[in-house]
N, C-alpha and C positions, 0 to 999 in steps of 0.2 A: 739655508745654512749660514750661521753668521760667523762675521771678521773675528780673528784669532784661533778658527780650527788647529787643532794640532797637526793634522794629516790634509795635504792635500793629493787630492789623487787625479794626474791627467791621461785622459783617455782620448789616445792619436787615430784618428783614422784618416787614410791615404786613397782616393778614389774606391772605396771600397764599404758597400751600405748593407750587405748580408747579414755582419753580426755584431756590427753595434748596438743595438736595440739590446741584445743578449748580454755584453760587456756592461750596458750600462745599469741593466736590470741587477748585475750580479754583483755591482758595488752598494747600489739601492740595499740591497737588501742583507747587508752587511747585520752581525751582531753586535757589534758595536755602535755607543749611542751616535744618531746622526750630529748632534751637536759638536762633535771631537771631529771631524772632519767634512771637506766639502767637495768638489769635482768639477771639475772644468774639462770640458770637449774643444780638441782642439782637430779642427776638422779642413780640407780644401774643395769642399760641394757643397751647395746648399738644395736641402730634400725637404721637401713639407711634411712627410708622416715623421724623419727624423728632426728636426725641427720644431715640432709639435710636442713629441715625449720630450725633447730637449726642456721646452717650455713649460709642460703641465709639471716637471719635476722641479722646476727653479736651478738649475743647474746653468752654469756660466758654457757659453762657448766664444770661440775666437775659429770665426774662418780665415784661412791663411794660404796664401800661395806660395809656394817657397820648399827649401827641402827641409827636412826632419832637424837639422839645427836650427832652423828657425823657429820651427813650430817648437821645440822643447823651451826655446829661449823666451817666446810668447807665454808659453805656459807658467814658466819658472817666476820671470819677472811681474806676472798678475796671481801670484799663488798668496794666501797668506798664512798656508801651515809651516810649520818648522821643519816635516820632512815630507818629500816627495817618495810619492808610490805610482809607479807609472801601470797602466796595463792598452796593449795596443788593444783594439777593435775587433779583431779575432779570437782573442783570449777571454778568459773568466779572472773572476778570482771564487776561490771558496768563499762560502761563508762567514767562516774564524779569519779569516787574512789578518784584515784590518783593526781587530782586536789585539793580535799577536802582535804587530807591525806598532802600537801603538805603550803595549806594556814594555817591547823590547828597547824599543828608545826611550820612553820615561824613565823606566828603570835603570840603563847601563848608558856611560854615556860611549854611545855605537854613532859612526862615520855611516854606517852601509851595511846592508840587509839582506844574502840573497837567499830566497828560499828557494827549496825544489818544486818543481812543475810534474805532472805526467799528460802526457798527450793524448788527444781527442781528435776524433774527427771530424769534418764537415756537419754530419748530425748530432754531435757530440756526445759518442759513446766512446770510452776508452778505449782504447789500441795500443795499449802497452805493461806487459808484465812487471812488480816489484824490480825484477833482477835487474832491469833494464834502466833502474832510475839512479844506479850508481854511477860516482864520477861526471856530475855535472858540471861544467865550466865554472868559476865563480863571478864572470863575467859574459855568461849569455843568457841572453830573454829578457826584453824590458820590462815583462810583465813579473816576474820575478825580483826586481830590483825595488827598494827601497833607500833612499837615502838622506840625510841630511842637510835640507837647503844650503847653510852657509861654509859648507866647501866643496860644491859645486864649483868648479871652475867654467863661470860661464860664455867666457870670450873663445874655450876649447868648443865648448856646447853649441854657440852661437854657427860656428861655421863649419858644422858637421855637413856630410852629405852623407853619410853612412855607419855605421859601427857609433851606434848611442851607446847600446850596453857596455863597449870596450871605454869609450871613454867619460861616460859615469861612472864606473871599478875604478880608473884610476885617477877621478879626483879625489876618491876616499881614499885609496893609496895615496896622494900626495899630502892628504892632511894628514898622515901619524896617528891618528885617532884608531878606535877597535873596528875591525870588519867582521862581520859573521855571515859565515856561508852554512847554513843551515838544513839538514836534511827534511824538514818539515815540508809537507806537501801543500801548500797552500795556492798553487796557480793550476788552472787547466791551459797547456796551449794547443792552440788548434793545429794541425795538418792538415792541407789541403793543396789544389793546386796551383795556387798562386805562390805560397810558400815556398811547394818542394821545387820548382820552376825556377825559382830566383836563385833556392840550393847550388843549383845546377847550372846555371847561368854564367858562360866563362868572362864577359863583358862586367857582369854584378862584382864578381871576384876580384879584376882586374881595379875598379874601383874601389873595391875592399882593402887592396892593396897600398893602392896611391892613398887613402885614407891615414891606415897606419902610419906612412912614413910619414905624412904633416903631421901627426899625436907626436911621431918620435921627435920630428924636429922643436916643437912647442915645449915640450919636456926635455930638450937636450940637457945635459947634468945632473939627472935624478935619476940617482942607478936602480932603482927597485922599479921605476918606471919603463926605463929604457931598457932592464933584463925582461920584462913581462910584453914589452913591445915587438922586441926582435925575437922572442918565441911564438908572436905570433905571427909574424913578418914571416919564417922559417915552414908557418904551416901553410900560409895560404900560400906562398912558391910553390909550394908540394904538390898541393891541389892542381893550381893551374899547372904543374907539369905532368901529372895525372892526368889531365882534361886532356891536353894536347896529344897524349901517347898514352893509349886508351891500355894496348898491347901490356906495359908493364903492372895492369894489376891481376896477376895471378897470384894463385891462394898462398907461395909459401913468400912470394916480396910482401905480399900484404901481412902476411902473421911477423913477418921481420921487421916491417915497419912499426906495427902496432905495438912490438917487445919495445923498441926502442922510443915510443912513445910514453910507455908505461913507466917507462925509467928516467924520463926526461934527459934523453941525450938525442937533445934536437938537433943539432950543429950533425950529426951524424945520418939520422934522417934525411935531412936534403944533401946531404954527400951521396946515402944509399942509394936516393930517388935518380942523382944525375949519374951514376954508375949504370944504373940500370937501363936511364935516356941512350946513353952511348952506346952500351953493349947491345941495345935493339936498334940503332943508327948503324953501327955496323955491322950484324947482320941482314940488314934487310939491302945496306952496300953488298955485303957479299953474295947473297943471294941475286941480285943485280948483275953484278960483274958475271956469277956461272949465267946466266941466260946468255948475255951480250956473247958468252965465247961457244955458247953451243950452237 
């Protein structure tokens, strides 16, 4: 693939050699002409069988030790299409992606890309109904994102440890330009157990957290940034007080939280959530206190 691609596409893998071969297979074999775009693997192992297809494809890689800002900023900085199309190691793309991803930006002048994904499994058969594909985030799933190299904000990028897709969204939010969040299906992501594990992982979340509030401080004075930060600053408390006080999620706090998610009245959500911590705090004091006197 020669210098000047439009599209470059980086393909992240993280101790993880299962399905990349599959990830990479499925940019290969894009409809789109290969001369419009090129790929670089941006990987922290080195494997001979991957290493080999890496090779027999002419495909660039970058091994890297370091976390996920690194590797995006390695990637970024040796890229030489105009926009970035990330998809991690786990993921596919369709077929049409990178056709789509290629007329969208020629055509309109677009900051940012995200299209819709449906989920796969380990074998990758689907596992999940149309209904299910409404209301995607517009900033989750890398492999979902496309964007515009030159307002990337790369010194945000550089010293990520976590939450890429939150702050790739909002470097295209800080440049004023068009975003389009797009119902188009063009990603498979995978489920499996390393994923749903980290889902769930109160440690993961914690850093999730401390994440965000570095984006909000780097952004401090960009109110479209700083409202889209503290909404999500609002959910991940939520969770990790979910995690901790397992007891408050029965079925009608959850259908009240979810009203209140639908309507975007987050500020009220983590008031309901810490109404509820206390009211099963004292409870389970009161229940406490009747043993001790019987």
């Amino acid at each position: 693939m020669k210098s000047g691609n439009f599209i470059t596409v980086l393909i992240t893998a993280f101790n993880r050699k299962n399905y990349i071969k599959q990830a990479i297979n499925s940019v290969l074999h894009q409809d789109l002409d290969g001369e419009k775009f090129e790929v670089i693997v941006l990987k922290n192992f080195r494997d001979a069988y991957i290493d080999q297809i890496i090779e027999n494809n002419s495909l660039r890689c970058f091994t890297i030790d370091g976390s996920i800002g690194k590797y995006l900023y390695e990637g970024v900085i040796n890229s030489n299409g105009e926009i970035i199309s990330f998809l991690d190691d786990d993921d596919l793309f369709l077929p049409n992606k990178l056709s789509i991803i290629y007329r969208e930006f020629k055509n309109n002048d677009l900051a940012y890309y995200h299209n819709n994904h449906i989920k796969i499994d380990e074998m990758g058969n689907i596992i999940e109904t149309p209904f299910s594909l409404l209301n995607r985030p517009v900033d989750f799933n890398m492999s979902s994102i496309s964007i515009r190299k030159s307002v990337l904000d790369i010194n945000a990028i550089k010293s990520l440890q976590t939450a890429p897709d939150t702050a790739t969204y909002i470097s295209a939010l800080n440049s004023g330009m068009k975003i389009v969040d797009s119902k188009k299906i063009l990603t498979y992501y995978r489920i499996h157990r390393a994923n749903t594990a980290q889902g769930k992982n109160t440690q993961w979340k914690q850093l999730y957290l401390l994440q965000l509030k570095k984006l909000l401080e780097h952004y401090e004075g960009e109110e479209k940034i700083v409202q889209h930060l503290n909404k999500l600053i609002i959910f991940a408390k939520v969770s990790l007080i979910m995690d901790l006080n397992k007891e408050i999620s029965n079925p009608d706090a959850s259908y009240y939280i979810a009203h209140l998610i639908k309507n975007s009245n987050y500020e009220t959500v983590f008031k309901f959530t810490k109404f509820l911590i206390g009211k099963k705090l004292l409870l389970h004091k009161q229940r406490r206190t009747s043993k001790l006197s019987l």
